[in-house]
N, CA, C and O of each residue as an XYZ file, in Angstrom:
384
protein
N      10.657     -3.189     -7.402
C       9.389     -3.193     -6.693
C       9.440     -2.165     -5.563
O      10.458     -2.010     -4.888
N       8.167     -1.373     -5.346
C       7.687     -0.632     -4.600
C       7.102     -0.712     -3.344
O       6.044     -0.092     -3.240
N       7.597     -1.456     -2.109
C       6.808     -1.714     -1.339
C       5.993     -0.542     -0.300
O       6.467      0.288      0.475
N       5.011     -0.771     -0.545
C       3.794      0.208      0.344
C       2.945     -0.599      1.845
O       2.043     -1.437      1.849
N       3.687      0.077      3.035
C       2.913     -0.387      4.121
C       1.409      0.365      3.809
O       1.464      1.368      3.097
N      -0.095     -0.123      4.368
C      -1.087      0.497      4.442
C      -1.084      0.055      6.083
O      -1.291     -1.108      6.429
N      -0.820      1.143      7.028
C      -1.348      0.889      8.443
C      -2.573      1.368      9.032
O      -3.237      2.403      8.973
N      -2.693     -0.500     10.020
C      -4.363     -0.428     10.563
C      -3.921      0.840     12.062
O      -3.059      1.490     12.654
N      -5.086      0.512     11.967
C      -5.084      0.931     13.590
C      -6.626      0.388     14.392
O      -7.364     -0.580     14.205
N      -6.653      1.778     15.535
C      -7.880      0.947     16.379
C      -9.204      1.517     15.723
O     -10.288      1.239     16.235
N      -9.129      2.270     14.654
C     -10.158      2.523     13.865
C      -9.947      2.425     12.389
O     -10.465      2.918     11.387
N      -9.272      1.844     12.577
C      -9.063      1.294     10.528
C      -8.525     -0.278     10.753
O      -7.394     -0.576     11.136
N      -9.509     -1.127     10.452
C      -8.977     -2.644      9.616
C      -8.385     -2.703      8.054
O      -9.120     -2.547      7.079
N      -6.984     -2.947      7.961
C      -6.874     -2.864      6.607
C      -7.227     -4.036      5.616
O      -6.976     -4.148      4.417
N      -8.041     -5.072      6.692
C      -8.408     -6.096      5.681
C     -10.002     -5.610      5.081
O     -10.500     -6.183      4.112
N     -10.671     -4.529      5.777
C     -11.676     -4.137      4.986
C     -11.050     -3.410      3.495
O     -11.858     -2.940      2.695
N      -9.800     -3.374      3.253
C      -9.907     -2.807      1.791
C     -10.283     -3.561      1.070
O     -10.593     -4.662      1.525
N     -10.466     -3.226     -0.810
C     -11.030     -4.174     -1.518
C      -9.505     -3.771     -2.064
O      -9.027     -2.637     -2.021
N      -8.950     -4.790     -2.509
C      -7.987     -5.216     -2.751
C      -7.876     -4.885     -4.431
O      -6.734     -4.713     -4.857
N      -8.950     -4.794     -5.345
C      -9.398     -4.615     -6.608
C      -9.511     -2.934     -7.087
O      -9.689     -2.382     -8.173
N      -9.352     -2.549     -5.980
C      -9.907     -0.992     -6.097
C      -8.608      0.413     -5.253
O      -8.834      1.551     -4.842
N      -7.242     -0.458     -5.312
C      -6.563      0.619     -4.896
C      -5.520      0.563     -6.245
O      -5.280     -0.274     -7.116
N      -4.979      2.101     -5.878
C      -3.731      2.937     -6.732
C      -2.821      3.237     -6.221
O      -3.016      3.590     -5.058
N      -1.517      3.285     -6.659
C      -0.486      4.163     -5.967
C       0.162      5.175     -6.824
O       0.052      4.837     -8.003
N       0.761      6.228     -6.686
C       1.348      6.898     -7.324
C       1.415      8.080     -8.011
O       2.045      8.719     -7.168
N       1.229      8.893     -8.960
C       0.756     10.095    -10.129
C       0.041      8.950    -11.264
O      -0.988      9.158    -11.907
N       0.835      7.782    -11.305
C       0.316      7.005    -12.786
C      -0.900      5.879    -12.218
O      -1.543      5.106    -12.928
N      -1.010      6.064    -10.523
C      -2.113      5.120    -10.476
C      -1.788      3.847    -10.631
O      -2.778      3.174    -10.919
N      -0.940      3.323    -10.568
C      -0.357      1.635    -10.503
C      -1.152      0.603     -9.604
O      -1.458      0.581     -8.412
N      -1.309     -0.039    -10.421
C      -2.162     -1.277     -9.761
C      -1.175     -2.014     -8.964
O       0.015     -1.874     -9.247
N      -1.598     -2.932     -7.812
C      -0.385     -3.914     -6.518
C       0.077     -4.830     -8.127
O      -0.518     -5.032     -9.186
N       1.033     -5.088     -7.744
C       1.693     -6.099     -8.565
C       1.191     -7.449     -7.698
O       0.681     -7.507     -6.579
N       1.486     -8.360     -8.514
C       1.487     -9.947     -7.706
C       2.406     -9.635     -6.608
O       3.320     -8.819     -6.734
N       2.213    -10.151     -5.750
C       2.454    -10.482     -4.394
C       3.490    -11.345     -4.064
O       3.151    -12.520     -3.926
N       4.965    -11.008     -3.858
C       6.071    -12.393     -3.806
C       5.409    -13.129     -2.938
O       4.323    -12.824     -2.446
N       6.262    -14.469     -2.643
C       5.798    -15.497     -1.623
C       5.592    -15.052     -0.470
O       6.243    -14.028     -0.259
N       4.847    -15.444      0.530
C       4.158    -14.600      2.066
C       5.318    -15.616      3.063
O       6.018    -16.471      2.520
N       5.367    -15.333      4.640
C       6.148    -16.501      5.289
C       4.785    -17.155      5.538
O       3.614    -16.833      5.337
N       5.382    -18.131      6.021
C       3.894    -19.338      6.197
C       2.821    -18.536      7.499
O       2.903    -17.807      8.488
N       1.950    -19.186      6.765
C       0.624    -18.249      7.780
C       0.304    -16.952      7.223
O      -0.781    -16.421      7.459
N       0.937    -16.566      6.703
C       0.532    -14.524      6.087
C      -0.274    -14.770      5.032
O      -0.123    -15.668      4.204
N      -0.932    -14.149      5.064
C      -2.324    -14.098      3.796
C      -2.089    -12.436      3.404
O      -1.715    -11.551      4.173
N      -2.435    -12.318      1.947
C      -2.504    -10.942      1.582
C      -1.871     -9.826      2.056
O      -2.299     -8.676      2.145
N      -0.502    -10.415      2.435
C       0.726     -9.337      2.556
C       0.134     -8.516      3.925
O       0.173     -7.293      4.055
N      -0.459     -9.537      4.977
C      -1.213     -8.848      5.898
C       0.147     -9.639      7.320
O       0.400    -10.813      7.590
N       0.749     -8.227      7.939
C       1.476     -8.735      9.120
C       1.651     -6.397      9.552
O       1.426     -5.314      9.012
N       2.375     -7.205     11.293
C       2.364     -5.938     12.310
C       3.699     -5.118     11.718
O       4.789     -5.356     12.237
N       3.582     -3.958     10.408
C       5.302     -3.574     10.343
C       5.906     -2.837     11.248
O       7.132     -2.886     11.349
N       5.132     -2.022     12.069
C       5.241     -0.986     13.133
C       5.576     -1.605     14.304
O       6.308     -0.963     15.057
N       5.163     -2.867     14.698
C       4.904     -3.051     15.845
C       3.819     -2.458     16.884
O       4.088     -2.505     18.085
N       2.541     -1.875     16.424
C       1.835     -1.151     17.340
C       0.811     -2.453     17.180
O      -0.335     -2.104     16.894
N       0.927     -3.302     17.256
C      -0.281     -4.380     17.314
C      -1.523     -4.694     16.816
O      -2.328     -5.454     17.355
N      -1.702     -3.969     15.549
C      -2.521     -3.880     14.714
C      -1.743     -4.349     13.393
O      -0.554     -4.053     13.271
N      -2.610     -5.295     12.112
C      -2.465     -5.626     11.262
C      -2.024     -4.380     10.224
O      -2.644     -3.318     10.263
N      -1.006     -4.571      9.376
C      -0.768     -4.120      8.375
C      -0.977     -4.536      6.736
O      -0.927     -5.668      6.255
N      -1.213     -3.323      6.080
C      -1.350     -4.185      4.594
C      -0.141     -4.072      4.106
O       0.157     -2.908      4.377
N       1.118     -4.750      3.324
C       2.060     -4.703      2.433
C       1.580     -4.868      1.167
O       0.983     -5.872      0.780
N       1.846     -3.844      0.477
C       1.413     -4.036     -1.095
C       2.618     -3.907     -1.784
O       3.505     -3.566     -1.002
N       3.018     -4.041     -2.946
C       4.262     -4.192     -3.732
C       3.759     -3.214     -5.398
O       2.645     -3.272     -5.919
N       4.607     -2.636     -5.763
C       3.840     -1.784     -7.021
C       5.241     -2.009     -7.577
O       6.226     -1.984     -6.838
N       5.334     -2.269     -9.122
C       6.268     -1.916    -10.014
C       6.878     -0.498    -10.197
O       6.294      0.347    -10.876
N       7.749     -0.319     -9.745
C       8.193      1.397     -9.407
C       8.055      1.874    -11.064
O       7.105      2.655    -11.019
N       8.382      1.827    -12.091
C       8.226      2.265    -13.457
C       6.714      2.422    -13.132
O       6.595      3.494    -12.538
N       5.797      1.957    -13.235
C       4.704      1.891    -13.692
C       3.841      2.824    -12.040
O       2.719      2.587    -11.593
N       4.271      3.252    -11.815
C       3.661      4.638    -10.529
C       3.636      5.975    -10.361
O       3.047      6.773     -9.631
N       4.971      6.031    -11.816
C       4.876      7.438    -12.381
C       5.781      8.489    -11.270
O       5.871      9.713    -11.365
N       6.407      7.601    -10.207
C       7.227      9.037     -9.398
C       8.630      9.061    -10.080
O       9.375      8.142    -10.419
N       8.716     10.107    -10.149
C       9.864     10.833    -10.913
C      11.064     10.874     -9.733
O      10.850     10.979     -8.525
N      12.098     10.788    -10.242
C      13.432     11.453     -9.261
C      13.668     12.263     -8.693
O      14.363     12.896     -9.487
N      13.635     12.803     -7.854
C      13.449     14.098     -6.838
C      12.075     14.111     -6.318
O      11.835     15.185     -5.766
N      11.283     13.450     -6.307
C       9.881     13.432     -6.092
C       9.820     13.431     -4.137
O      10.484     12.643     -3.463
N       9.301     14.017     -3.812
C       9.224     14.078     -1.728
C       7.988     13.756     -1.523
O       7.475     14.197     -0.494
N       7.354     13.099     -2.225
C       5.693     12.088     -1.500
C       5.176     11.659     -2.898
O       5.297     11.957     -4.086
N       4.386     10.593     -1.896
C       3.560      9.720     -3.191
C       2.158      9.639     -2.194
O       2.141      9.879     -0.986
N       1.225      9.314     -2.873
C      -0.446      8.935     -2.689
C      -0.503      7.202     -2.984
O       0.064      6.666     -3.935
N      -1.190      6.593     -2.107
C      -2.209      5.643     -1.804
C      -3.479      5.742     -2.313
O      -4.040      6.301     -1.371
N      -4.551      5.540     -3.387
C      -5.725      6.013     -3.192
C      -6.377      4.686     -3.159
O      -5.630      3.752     -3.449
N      -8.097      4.272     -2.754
C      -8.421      3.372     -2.447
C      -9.564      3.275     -2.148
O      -9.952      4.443     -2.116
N     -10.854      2.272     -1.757
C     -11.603      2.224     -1.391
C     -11.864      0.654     -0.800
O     -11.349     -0.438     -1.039
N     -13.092      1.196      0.224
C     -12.947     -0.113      1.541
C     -14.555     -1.320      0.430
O     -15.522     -1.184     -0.319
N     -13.919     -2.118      0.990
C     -15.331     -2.890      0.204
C     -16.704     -2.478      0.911
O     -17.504     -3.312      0.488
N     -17.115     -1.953      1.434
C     -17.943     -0.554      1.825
C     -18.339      0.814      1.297
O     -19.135      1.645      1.732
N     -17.308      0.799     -0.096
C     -17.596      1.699     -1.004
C     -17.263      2.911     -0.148
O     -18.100      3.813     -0.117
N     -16.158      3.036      0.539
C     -15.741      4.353      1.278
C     -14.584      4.678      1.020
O     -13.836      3.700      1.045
N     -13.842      6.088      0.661
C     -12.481      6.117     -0.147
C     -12.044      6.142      0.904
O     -12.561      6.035      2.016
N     -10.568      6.359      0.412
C      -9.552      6.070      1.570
C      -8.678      7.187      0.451
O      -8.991      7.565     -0.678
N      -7.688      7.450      1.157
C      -5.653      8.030      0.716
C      -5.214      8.474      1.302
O      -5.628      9.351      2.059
N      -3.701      7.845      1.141
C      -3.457      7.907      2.189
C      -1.623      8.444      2.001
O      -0.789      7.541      2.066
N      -1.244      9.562      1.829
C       0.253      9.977      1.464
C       1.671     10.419      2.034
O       1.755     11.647      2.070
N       2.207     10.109      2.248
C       3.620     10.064      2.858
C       5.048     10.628      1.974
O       5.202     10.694      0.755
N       5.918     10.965      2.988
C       7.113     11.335      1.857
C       7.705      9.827      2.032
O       7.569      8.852      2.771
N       8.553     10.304      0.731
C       9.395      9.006     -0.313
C      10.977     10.055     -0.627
O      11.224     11.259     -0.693
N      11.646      8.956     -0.734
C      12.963      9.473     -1.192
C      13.426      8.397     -2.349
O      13.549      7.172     -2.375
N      13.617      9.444     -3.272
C      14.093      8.841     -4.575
C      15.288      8.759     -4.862
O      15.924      9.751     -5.218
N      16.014      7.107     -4.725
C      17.767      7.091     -5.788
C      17.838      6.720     -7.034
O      17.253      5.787     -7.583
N      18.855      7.767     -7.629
C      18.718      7.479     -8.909
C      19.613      5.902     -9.810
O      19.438      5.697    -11.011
């Protein structure tokens, strides 16, 4: 599994995403099910940064996202239930 922070801030809520309508990867991978949350966490929603804004944790099946080995970034793509896109891309380091 692939875990993907999506960070809020003071102008992005990441609980406005639609949860139905994001991708990760070259292959576009849908979130996998969601392991168990700690008690109280809803929708993989907690602070990973520490900057005091909510975070999204999403989880993707690494096979099924299409990044290859040697690969130096991956894409987020997405839209807010507002019908507004979002993406959002970062480097990644791949072990083989």
């Amino acid at each position: 599994m692939v875990p993907v922070a999506v960070l809020g801030s003071a102008s992005f809520d990441v609980r406005t995403l639609d949860l139905t309508k994001i991708w990760f990867g070259p292959a576009l991978a849908r979130p996998a099910a969601r392991p168990p949350q700690p008690q109280g966490n809803t929708r993989g929603l907690e602070d990973v940064n520490g900057d005091g804004y909510l975070d999204l944790v999403l989880h993707f099946n690494q096979v099924d996202t299409g990044i290859q080995s040697g690969a130096t970034s991956a894409c987020l793509y997405g839209e807010t239930t507002g019908a507004v896109p979002v993406k959002g891309c970062d480097a990644v380091t791949t072990v083989p």
